[in-house]
N, C-alpha and C positions, 0 to 999 in steps of 0.2 A: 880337237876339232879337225874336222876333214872338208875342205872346199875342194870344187872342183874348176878348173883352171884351164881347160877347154875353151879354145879360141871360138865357138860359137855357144850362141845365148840358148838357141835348141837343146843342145845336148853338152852340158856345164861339165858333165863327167866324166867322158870317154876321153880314154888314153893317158888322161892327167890328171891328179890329187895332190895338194900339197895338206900336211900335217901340221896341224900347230898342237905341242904340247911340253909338258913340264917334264924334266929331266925324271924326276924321282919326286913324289910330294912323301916318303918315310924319313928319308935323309940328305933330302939336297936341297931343303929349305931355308931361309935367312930367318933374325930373329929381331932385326936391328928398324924395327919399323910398331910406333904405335898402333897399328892396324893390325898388328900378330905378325903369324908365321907366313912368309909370302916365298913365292917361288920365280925363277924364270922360266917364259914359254920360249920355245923352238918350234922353228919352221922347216921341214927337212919334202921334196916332195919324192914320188910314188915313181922316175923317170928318171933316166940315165943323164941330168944335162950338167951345165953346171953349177945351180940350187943342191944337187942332190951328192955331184962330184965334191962340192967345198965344205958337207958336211950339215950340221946342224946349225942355225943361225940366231940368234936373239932380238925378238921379235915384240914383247912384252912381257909382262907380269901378272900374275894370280895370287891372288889374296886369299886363304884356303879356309878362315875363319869367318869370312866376310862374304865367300863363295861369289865372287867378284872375279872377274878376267880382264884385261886392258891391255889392247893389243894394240901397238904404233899404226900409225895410217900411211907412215912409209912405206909400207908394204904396197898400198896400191898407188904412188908416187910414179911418175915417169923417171925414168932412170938407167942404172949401169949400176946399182949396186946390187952385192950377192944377196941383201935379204930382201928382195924388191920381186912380189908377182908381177909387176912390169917387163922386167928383163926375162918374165919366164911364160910369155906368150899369153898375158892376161890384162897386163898395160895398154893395152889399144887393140881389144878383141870387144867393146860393148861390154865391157865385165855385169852391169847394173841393167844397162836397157837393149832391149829390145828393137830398138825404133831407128836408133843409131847405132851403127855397127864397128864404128871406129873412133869412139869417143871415149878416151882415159877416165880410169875410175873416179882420179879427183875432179877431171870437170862435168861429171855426171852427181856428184854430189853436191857440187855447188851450182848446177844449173839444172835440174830437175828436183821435182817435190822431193818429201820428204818420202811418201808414199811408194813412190815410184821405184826410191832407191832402197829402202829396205824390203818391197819386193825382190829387187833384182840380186839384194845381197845374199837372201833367205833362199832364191834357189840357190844359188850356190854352195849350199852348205848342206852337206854329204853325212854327216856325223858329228855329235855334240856327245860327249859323254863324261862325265865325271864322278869318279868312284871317292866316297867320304871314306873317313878311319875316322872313330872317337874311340878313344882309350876308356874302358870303366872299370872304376875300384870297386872292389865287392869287400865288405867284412861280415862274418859269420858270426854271429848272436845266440847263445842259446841261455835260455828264460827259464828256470824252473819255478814253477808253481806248487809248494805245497801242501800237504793237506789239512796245514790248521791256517793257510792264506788264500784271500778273496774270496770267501765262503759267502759274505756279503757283496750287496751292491752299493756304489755311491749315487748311487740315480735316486732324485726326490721320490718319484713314482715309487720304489720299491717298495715304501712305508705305506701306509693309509690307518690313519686313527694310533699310529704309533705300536700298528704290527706289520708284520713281513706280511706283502700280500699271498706268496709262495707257498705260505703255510699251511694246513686246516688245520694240527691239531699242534696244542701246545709242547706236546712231544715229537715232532717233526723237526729232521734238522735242518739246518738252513740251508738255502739253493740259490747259485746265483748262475750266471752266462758269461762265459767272456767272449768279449768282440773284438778288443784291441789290444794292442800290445804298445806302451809306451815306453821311450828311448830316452835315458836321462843326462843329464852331466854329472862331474861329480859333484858342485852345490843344486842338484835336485831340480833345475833348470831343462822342459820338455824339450827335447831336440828331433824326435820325429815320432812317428804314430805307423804304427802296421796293422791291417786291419785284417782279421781273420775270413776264411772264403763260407765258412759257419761255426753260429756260435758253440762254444763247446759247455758242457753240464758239469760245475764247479761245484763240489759238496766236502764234507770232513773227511769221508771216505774214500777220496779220490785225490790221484795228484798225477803231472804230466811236465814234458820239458816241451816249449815249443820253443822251434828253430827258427830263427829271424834272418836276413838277409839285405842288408844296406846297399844300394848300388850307387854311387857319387864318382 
């Protein structure tokens, strides 16, 4: 996230940016929290002062599973500390309004709307961006179907009067469609369904492997 920290509520952005973000969200995560995997944000700003001279500072936490960010309100606090936009010409610049031009960000939040203050917070904010990673497993399945199996169908419909509807003459061999592909356990227990993009023409004379592909 990118605010802008410009001592006038006209133009939030010139000359000053401070940064809040996460160190690393591949490998500098914590794991010690019912919520998942969570990180620390930093605040570093875009200007030579002393925000930027003392480095990176800890400022809150993101929650990467929850897609949740929670950022201390000491940040817009009146102050002398290094992680404080107060100390860094934002503390009693009108950070939120408009109206008043020298009014600290906490008593613009406790003494105007609600309205008013996430207007004035939203200009401020320069860039939001968060990049996800999901990990996904893939397993390769390959099906052989053959030529003396599923030449029939299990579908009621197939029969009619206790013949193959498929049929015309009694010397016709049997035809069937496949649409899906079923995914078993080993006690025969259905664990997922794949469904073909068209059906394919199943007969004694035919046979085929199709290739399945789990993603979890």
């Amino acid at each position: 996230m990118e605010l802008g920290a410009n001592g006038t509520y006209a133009n939030p952005f010139d000359n000053f940016l401070v940064k809040i973000t996460d160190a690393s969200g591949s490998d500098g995560y914590f794991v010690d929290s019912p919520a998942g995997e969570y990180g620390i944000l930093y605040m570093s700003a875009s200007q030579g002062d002393a925000l930027a001279e003392g480095g990176k500072h800890e400022v809150g936490l993101i929650y990467y599973q929850a897609g949740v960010a929670m950022i201390t309100s000491s940040i817009f606090h009146a102050g002398t500390g290094s992680n404080r936009l107060s100390n860094h010409n934002v503390g009693n610049m009108g950070f939120f309004s408009n109206n008043v031009a020298s009014t600290e960000a906490e008593a613009t939040l406790t003494g105007f709307g609600i309205t008013a203050s996430c207007e004035g917070f939203l200009r401020r904010i320069n860039n939001i961006q968060f990049n996800n990673t999901t990990e996904l497993n893939s397993t390769i399945y390959f099906c052989r179907v053959n030529n003396n199996e599923f030449n029939y169908s299990a579908n009621p419909t197939y029969l009619t009067g206790s013949k193959i509807r498929v049929k015309t003459n009694r010397t016709d061999v049997p035809v069937s469609y496949v649409t899906s592909i079923g995914l078993y356990s080993a006690d025969r227990e259905l664990l997922a369904v794949a469904k073909l993009s068209e059906p394919l023409r199943k007969e004694p004379s035919n046979e085929f492997t199709l290739r399945v592909r789990l993603d979890y």
